[in-house]
N, C-alpha and C positions, 0 to 999 in steps of 0.2 A: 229849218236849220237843225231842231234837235233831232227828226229824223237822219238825215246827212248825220250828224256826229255819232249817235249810235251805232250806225249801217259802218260807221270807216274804223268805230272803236271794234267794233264783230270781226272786220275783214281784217284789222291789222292790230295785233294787242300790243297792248301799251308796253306787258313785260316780255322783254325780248334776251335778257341777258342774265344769267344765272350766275351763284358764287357756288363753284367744288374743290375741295380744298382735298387733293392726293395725298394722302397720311398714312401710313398703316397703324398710328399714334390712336390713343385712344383719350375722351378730353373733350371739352367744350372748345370748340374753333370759334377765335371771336367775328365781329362782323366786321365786312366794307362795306364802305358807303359810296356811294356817286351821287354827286350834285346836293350834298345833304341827304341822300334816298337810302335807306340800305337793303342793298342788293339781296334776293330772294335764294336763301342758303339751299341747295338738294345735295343728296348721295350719289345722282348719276343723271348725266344731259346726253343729250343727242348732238352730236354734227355731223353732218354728211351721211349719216346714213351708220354712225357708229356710236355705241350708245357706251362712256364714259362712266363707268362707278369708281367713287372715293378709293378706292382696294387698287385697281386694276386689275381684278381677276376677270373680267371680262363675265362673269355670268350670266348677271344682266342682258347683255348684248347676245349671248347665246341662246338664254332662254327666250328672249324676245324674236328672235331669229329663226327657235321650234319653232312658235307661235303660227311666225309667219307662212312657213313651209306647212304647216297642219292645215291653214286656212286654203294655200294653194293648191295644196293639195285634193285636198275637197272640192273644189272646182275645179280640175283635171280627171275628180274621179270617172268621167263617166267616158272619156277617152284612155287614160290607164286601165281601169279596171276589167273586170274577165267578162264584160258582155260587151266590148270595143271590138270594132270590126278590124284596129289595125294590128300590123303586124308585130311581132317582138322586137325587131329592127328600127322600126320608125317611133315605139311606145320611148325606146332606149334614146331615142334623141330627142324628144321630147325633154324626157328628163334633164339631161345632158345641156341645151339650148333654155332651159323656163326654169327648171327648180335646182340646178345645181350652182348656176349663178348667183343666187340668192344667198346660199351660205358659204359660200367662197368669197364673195366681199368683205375686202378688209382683214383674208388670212392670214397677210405676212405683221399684222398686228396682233388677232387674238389668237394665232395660231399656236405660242408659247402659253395660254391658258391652261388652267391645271387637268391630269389625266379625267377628274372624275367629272368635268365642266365640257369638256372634249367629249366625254362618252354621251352627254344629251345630244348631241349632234349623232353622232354614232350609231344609236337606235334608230335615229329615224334614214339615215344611211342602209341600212339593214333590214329595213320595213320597206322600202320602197322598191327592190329588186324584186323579193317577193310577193311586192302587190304584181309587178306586170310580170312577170312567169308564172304567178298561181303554184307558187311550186309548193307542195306537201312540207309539213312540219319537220320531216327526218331529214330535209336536205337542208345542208352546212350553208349559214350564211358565206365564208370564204368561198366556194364553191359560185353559186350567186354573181358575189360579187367578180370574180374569175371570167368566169360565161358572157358577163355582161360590158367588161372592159370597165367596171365604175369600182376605183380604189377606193378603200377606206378614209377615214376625216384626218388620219397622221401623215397617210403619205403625201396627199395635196398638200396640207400645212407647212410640211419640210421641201417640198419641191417648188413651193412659190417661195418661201425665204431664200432659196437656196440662186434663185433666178434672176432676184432683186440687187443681188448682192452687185451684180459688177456693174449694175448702172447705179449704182451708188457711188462705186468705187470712184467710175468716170465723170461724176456728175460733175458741171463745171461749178457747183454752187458748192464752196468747201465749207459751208455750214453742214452740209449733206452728208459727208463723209464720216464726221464721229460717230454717225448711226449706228454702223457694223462695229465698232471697237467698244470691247466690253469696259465697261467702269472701271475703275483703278481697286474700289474695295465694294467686298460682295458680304453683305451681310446675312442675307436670304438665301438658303438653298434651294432654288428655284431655277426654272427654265427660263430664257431670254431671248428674244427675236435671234438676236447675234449668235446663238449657241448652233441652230440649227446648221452654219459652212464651218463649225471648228472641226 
């Protein structure tokens, strides 16, 4: 029996549910509690596959996201890289079909993230046309990316906001709808999902 409860506390933990409190406020946030329990405070949680910090500048979820792409990377190297027997056609879909999906999850959310949060994505945007043409140091990433049909991390960002918008519009659920309609007062100079169709 105390093997059985060990083996199901391993498979399934106990703490399932997290408190993050969205502030730009600076300050001791106090606690909640469930069932008398209080809930286990973090700076930033996972759902679906989108990783939430207290700020909403999406960092986090970006720099987790290199992470990822560095790791996949690495195990594709030996079919990208310059001793692959395929072609620059089929290395380009590769990319396109395995590792471009990966950071385009979730862009009509962090796509509004700040330029210099956008640029870790960016690099490695820039690093990967290069790995499959081998092309020499002197030639222009824009070039690259050109040859290759794979746009920079701004222009996807702004072309899936931009796509989402009228099935918002028409969603039958009118909670859905305030999404695209910017707040009544803007405190922040900062970029917003909705800014990308004004």
């Amino acid at each position: 029996m105390n093997i059985r409860k060990s083996l199901c506390d391993w498979k399934y933990p106990r703490t399932k549910v997290y408190h993050v409190t969205f502030t730009l406020r600076k300050g001791n946030i106090p606690h909640l509690y469930f069932n008398q329990q209080p809930l286990p405070q973090v700076d930033t949680v996972k759902y679906l596959g989108l990783h939430f910090d207290s700020r909403l500048n999406w960092k986090h979820h970006i720099t987790q996201t290199r992470k990822h792409l560095n790791h996949k990377s690495r195990s594709l190297h030996w079919i990208l890289g310059k001793h692959s027997p395929l072609s620059l056609r089929n290395k380009t879909l590769i990319y396109k079909a395995i590792l471009r999906p990966v950071w385009t999850y979730g862009i009509e959310l962090w796509g509004c993230a700040y330029s210099s949060n956008i640029e870790i994505l960016q690099r490695y945007q820039s690093k990967l046309p290069r790995l499959i043409t081998q092309a020499p140091w002197y030639v222009a990433n824009h070039i690259l990316h050109n040859e290759l049909d794979v746009p920079t991390i701004g222009k996807p960002s702004k072309l899936e906001r931009i796509l989402i918008v009228p099935s918002l519009v028409g969603h039958p659920n009118s909670l859905m709808r305030p999404l695209i309609a910017p707040p009544p007062h803007r405190r922040l100079k900062r970029t917003w999902t909705f800014d990308a169709h004004t």
